[in-house]
C-alpha positions as CSV (number, residue, x, y, z in Angstrom):
1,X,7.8,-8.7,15.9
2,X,9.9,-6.4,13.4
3,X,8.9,-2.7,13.8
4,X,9.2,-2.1,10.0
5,X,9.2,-3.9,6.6
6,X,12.3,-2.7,4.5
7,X,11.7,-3.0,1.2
8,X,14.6,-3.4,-1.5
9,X,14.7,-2.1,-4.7
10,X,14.2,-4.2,-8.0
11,X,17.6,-4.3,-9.7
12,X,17.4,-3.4,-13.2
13,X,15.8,-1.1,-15.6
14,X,15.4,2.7,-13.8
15,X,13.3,3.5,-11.0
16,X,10.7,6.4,-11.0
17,X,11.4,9.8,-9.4
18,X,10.4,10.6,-6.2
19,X,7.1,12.3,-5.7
20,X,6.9,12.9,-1.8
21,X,10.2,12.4,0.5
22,X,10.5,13.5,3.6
23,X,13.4,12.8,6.1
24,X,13.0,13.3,10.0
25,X,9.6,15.8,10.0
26,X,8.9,15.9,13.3
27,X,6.1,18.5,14.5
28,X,4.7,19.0,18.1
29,X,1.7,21.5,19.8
30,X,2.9,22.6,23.2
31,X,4.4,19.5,25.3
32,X,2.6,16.8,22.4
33,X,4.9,15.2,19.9
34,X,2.7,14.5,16.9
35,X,5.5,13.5,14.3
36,X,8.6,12.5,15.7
37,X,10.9,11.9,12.9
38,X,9.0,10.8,9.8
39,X,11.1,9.1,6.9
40,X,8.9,8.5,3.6
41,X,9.8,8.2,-0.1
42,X,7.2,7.8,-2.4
43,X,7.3,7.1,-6.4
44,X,5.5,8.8,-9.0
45,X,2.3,7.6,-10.4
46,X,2.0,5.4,-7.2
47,X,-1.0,5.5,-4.0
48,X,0.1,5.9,-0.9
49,X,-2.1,5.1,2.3
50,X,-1.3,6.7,5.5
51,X,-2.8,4.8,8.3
52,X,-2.9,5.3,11.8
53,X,-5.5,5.6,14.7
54,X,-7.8,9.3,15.5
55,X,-5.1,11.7,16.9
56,X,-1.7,9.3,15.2
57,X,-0.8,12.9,12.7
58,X,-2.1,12.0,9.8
59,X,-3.7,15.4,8.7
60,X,-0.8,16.9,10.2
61,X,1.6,15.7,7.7
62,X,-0.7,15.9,4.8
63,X,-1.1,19.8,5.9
64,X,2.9,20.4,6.6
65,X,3.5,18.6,2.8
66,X,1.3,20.6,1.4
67,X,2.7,23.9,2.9
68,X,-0.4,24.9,5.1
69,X,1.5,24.2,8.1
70,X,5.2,24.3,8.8
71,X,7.2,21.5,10.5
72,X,9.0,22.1,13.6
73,X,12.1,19.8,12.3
74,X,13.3,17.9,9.4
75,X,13.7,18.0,5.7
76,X,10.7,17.4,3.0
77,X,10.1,17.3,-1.0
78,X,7.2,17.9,-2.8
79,X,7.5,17.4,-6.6
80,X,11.3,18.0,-6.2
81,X,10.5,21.2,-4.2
82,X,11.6,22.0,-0.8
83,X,8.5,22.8,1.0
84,X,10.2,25.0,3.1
85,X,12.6,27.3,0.8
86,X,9.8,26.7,-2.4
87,X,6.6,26.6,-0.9
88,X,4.9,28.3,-3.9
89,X,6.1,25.8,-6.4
90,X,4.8,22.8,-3.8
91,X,1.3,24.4,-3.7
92,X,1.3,24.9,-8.2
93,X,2.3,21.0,-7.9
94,X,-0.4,19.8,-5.8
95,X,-4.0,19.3,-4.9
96,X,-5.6,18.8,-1.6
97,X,-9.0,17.3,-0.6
98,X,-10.1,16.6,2.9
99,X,-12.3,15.0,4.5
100,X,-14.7,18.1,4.9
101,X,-15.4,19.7,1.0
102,X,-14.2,22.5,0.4
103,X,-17.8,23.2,-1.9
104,X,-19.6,26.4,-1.7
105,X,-23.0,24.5,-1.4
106,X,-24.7,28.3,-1.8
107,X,-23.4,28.0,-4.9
108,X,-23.6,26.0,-8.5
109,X,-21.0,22.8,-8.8
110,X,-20.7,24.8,-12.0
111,X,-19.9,27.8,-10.2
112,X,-18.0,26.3,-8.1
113,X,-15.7,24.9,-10.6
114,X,-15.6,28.7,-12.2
115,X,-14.3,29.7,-9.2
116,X,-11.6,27.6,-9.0
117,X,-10.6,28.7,-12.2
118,X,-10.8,31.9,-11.6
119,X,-8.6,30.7,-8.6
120,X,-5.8,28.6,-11.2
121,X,-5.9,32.6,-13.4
122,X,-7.5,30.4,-16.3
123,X,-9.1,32.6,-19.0
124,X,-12.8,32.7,-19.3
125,X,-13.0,29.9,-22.2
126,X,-10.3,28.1,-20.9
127,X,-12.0,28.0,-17.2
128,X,-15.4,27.0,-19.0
129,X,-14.0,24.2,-21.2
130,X,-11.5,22.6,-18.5
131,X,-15.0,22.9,-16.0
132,X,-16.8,20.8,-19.0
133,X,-14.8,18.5,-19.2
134,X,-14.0,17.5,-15.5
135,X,-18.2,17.6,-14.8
136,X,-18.3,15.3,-17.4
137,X,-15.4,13.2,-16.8
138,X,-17.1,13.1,-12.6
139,X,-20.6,12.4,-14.0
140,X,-22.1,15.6,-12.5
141,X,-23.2,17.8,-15.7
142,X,-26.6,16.9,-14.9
143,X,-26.4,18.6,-12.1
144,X,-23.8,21.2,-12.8
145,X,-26.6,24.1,-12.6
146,X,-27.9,22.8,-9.4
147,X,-26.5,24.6,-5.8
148,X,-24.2,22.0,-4.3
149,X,-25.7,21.8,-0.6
150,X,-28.3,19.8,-2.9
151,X,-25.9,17.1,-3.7
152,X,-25.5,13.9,-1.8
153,X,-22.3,13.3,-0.3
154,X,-20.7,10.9,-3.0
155,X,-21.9,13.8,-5.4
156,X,-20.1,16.6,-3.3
157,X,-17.4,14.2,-2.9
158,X,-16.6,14.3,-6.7
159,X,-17.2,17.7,-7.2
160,X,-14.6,18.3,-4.6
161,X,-12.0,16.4,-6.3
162,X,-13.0,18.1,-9.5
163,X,-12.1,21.5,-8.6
164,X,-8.8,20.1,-6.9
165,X,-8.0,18.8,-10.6
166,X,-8.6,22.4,-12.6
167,X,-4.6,23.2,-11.8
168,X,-4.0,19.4,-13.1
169,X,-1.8,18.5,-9.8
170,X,0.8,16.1,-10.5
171,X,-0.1,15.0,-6.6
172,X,-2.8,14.5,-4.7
173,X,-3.0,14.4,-1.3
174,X,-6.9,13.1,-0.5
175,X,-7.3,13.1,3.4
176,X,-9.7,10.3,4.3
177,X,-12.0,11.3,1.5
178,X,-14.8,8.7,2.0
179,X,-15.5,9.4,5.3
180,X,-19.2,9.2,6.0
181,X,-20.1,7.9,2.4
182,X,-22.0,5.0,1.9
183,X,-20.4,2.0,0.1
184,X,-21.3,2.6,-3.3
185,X,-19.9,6.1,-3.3
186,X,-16.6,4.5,-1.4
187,X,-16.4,2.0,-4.7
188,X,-17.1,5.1,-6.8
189,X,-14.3,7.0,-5.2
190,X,-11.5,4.1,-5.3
191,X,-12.9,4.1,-9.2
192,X,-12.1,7.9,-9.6
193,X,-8.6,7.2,-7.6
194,X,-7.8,4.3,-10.1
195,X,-8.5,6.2,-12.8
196,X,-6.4,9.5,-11.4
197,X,-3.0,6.7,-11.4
198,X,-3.5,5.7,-14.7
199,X,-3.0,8.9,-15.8
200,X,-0.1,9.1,-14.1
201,X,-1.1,11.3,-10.8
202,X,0.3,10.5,-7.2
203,X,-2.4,9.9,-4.8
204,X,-1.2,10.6,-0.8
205,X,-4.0,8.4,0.9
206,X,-4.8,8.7,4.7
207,X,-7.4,6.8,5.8
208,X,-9.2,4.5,8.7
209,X,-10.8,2.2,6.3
210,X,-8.0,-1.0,5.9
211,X,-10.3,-2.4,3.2
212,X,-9.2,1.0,1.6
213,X,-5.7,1.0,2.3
214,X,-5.7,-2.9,1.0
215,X,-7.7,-2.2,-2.4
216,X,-5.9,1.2,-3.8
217,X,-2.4,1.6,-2.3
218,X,0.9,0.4,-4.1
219,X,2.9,1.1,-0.2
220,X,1.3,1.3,3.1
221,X,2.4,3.3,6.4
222,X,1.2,2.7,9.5
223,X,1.2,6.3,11.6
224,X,1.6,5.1,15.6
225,X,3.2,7.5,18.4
226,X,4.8,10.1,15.9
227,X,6.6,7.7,14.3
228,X,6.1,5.1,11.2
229,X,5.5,1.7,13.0
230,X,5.7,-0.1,9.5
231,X,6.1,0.3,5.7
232,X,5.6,-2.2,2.9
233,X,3.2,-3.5,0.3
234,X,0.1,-4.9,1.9
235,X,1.0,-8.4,1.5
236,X,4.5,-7.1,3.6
237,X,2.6,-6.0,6.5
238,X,0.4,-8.9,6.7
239,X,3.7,-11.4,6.9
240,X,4.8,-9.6,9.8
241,X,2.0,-10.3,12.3
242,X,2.2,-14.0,13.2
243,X,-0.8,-16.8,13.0
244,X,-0.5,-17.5,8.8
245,X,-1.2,-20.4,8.3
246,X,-1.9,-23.6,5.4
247,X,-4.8,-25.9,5.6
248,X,-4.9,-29.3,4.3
249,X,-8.1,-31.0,4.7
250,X,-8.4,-35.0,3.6
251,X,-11.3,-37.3,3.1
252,X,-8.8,-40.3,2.4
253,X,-8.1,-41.5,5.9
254,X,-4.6,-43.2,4.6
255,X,-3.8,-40.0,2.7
256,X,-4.0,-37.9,6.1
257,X,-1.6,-40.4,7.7
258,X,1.3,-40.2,5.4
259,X,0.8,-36.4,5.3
260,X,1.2,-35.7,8.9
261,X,3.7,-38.6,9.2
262,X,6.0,-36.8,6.6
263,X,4.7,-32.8,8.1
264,X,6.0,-33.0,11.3
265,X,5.5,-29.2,12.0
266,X,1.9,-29.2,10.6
267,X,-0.9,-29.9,13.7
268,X,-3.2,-32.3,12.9
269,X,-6.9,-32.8,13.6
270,X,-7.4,-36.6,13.6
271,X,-11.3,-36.1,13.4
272,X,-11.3,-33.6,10.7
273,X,-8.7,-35.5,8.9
274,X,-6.9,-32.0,8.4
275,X,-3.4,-30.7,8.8
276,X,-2.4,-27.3,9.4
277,X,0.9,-25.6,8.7
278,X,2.5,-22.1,9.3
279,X,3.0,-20.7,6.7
280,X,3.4,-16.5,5.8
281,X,1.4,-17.3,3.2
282,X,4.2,-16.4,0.4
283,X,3.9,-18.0,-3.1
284,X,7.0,-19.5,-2.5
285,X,6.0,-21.7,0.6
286,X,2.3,-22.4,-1.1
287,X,4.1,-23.5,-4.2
288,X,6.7,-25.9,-2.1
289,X,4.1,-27.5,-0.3
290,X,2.0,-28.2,-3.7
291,X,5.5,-29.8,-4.5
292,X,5.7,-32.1,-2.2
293,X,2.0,-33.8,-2.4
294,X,3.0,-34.4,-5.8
295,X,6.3,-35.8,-5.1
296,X,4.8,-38.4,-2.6
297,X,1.3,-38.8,-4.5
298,X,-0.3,-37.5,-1.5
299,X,-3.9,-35.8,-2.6
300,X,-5.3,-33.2,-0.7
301,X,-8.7,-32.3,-0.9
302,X,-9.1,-29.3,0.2
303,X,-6.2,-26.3,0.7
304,X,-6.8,-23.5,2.6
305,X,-4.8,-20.4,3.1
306,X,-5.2,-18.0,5.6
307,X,-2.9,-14.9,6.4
308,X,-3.3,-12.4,8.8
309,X,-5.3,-9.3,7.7
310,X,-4.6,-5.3,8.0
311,X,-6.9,-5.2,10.6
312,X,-4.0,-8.0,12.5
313,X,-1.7,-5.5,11.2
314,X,-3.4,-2.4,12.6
315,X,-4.3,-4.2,16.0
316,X,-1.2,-5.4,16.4
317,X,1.0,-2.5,15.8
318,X,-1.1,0.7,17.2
319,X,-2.5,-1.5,20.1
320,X,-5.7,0.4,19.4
321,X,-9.6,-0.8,18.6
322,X,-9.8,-2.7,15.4
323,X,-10.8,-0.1,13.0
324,X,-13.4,0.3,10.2
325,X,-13.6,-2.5,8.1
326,X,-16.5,-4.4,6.8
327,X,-16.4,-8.3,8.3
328,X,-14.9,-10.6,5.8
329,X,-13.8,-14.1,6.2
330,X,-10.1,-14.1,6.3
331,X,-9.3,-17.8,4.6
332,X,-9.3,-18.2,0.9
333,X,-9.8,-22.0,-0.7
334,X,-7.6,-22.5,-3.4
């Protein structure tokens, strides 16, 4: 099995700057390794999802790339900043959400949003205007004069990621942010995240749920024993774990026959009448095999394609429990 998925640049037209590289940060506590050489290099306006089992360093690099922590070794850039020689300009770049709020909840989300303009050294209007607006824009003004311990956790959630946006961060690093929601506010959230791309915001994403990973990030990472087991796009990592396969199912009895007569890799299941081929599940070899049924006049009547999940993925390169992820059936009909 390849450790990693290299991914090669489009040729053509110029690529956007770097938001986040980091070459060889390794970090240990005592005689534990937790990051033991980690090379990353993310674009601009893109989400990233960190993966990686409890314990694999995931908070630890979002807390030595935002400057809370330093690294033992290695090199790292933050919105073209060193981290190390410009840590100020890092932190002005940035916003940071974890997993626990940072809300007051003795405090108004109001108040709470003052504050963190007070924090940013906005003016009195300013702070009140840009605290309008980003209560509006998370849907809590009608609850803006309420104390925040009396907000469910979707509604903390938001508020959170409101007053990381008062400094208007070019990146932001959310830390498994929907941890403990329920699934409407993890919907909501991967809304707000959506919405924070668009407008041209990096997102660093760590996070155990794969369904996560799968619906919001542009590039993956999967964090396993200090180092970066894998790196691609989604549909990347799931070609690399083996068992993809295409199903052809047939109700003509003659038209099953001269398919696995002229599919001599596909296994056939005589009583089904179905054929099945492996496949990675790329376009490419979907579109070849639609191909040939045509070229022969061979009708199938059912195709199915099924490719290994991030949950394969995850399994398969962290040798850990399957993680979070709500069942789904893995096969698609086309």
């Amino acid at each position: 099995m390849p450790s990693s998925v290299m991914h090669t640049p489009r040729c053509g037209g110029p690529q956007p700057p770097v938001a986040v590289s980091t070459v060889g940060l390794r970090k240990s506590y005592g005689d534990k390794t937790v990051l033991d050489g980690i090379d990353l290099r993310i674009p601009a306006g893109s989400v990233f999802a960190l993966l990686g089992p409890n314990g694999a360093g995931k908070t630890t690099v979002v807390k030595i790339l935002s400057t809370l922590i330093t690294a033992d070794g290695g090199q790292a850039r933050v919105a073209g900043h060193d981290i190390a020689t410009s840590p100020a300009a890092v932190r002005a770049a940035i916003g940071v959400t974890g997993q626990f709020s940072a809300v007051d909840g003795l405090i108004t989300g109001e108040e709470n949003m003052l504050l963190m303009a007070d924090l940013h050294h906005l003016s009195r209007r300013e702070g009140r205007r840009v605290a309008a607006e980003l209560l509006e824009r998370f849907d809590l003004t009608d609850v803006a004069k309420k104390p925040a311990q009396s907000y469910s956790g979707g509604m903390k959630r938001r508020l959170d990621i409101a007053m990381t946006l008062v400094g208007d961060p070019r990146i932001i690093f959310l830390d498994e942010p929907t941890t403990g929601l329920d699934p409407r506010s993890r919907h909501n959230m991967w809304q707000i995240v959506r919405e924070l791309v668009s407008g041209g915001v990096t997102v660093f994403l760590t996070t155990q749920y794969l369904e996560e990973a799968d619906e919001l990030a542009d590039r993956i990472a999967v964090l396993n024993g200090g180092r970066i087991a894998a790196e691609g796009t989604a549909e990347e990592l799931k070609r690399i774990v083996p068992g993809g396969h295409i199903r052809l199912r047939f109700t003509d009895p003659a038209a099953y026959r001269s398919a696995a007569l002229a599919l001599r890799e596909a296994s056939g299941d005589d009583e089904a009448l179905s054929l099945q081929i492996p496949s990675d599940g790329s376009q490419r070899e979907l579109r070849s095999i639609l191909d040939w049924l045509d070229s022969v006049g061979v009708e199938a009547d059912e195709l199915t394609v099924h490719t290994p999940d991030l949950d394969d993925v995850f399994f398969a390169l962290t040798g850990s429990d399957r993680p979070n992820r709500p069942n789904q059936p893995k096969e698609a009909v086309r």
